[in-house]
PLY file of the C-alpha trace (Angstrom):
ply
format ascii 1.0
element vertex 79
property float x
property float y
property float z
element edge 78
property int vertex1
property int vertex2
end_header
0.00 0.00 0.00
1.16 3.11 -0.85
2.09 5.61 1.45
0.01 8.58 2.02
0.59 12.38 1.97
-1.89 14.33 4.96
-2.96 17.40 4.04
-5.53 20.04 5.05
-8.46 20.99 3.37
-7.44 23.46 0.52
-3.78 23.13 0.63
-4.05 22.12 -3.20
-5.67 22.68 -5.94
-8.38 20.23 -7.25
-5.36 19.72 -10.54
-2.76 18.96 -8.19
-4.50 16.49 -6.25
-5.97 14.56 -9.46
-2.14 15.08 -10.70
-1.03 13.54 -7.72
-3.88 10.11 -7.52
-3.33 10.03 -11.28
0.78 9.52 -10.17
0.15 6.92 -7.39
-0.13 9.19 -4.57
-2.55 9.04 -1.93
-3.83 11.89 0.22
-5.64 11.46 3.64
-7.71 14.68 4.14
-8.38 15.59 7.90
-11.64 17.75 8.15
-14.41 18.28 10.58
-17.80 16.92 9.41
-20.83 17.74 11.89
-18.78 18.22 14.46
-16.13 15.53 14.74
-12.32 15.50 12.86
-12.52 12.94 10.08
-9.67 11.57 8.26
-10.90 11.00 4.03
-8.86 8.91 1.99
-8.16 10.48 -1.59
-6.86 7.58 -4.18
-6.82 5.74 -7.52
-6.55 2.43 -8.05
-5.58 2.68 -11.76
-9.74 2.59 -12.57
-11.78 4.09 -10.34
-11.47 6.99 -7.81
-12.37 6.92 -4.41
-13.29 9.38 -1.79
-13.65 6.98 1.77
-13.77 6.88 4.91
-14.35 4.27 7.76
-17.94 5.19 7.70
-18.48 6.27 3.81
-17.49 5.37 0.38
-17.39 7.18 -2.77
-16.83 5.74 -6.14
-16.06 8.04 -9.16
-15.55 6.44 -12.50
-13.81 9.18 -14.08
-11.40 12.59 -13.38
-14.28 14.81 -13.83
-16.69 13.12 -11.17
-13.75 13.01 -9.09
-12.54 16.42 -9.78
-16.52 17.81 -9.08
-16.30 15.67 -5.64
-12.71 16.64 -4.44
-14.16 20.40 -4.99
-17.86 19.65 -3.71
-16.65 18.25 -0.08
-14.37 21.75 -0.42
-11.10 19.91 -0.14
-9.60 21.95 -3.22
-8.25 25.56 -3.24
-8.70 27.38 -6.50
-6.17 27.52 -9.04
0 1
1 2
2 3
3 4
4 5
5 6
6 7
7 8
8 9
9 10
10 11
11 12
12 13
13 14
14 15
15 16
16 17
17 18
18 19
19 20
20 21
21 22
22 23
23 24
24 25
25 26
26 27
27 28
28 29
29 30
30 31
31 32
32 33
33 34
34 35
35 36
36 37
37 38
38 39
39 40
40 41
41 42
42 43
43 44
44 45
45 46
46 47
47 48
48 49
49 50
50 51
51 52
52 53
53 54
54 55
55 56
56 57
57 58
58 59
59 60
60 61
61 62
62 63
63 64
64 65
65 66
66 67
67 68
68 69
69 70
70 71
71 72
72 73
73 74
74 75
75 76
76 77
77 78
């Protein structure tokens, strides 16, 4: 498994992070949802993008679902 890169909410851009899955990496976003700090797993297995956590799992076929997620969830900065 590879290792992955923590970052903060909108430390990169949506491009760098789909630069970065596209390149192997994975990022572990730590942000507060409701209330509580949760720790999101950003990755690519080659196929598919995901977007999980221990309680949730997103699948995204394509760059441009994942791209609208990674910037939906506000986890992007803009260019």
């Amino acid at each position: 498994m590879a290792e992955s890169t923590v970052i903060e909410p909108g430390e990169r851009t949506a491009e760098e992070l789909l630069s970065g899955l596209k390149s192997g990496e994975r990022f572990v976003v730590r942000t507060e949802i409701l209330g509580s700090l949760e720790e999101l797993t950003l990755r690519f297995d080659g196929e598919v993008y995901y977007c999980d956590s221990p309680t949730i799992l997103h699948k995204h076929t394509d760059e441009s679902e994942m791209r609208e997620c990674i910037e939906n969830l506000g986890f992007s900065r803009d260019a």
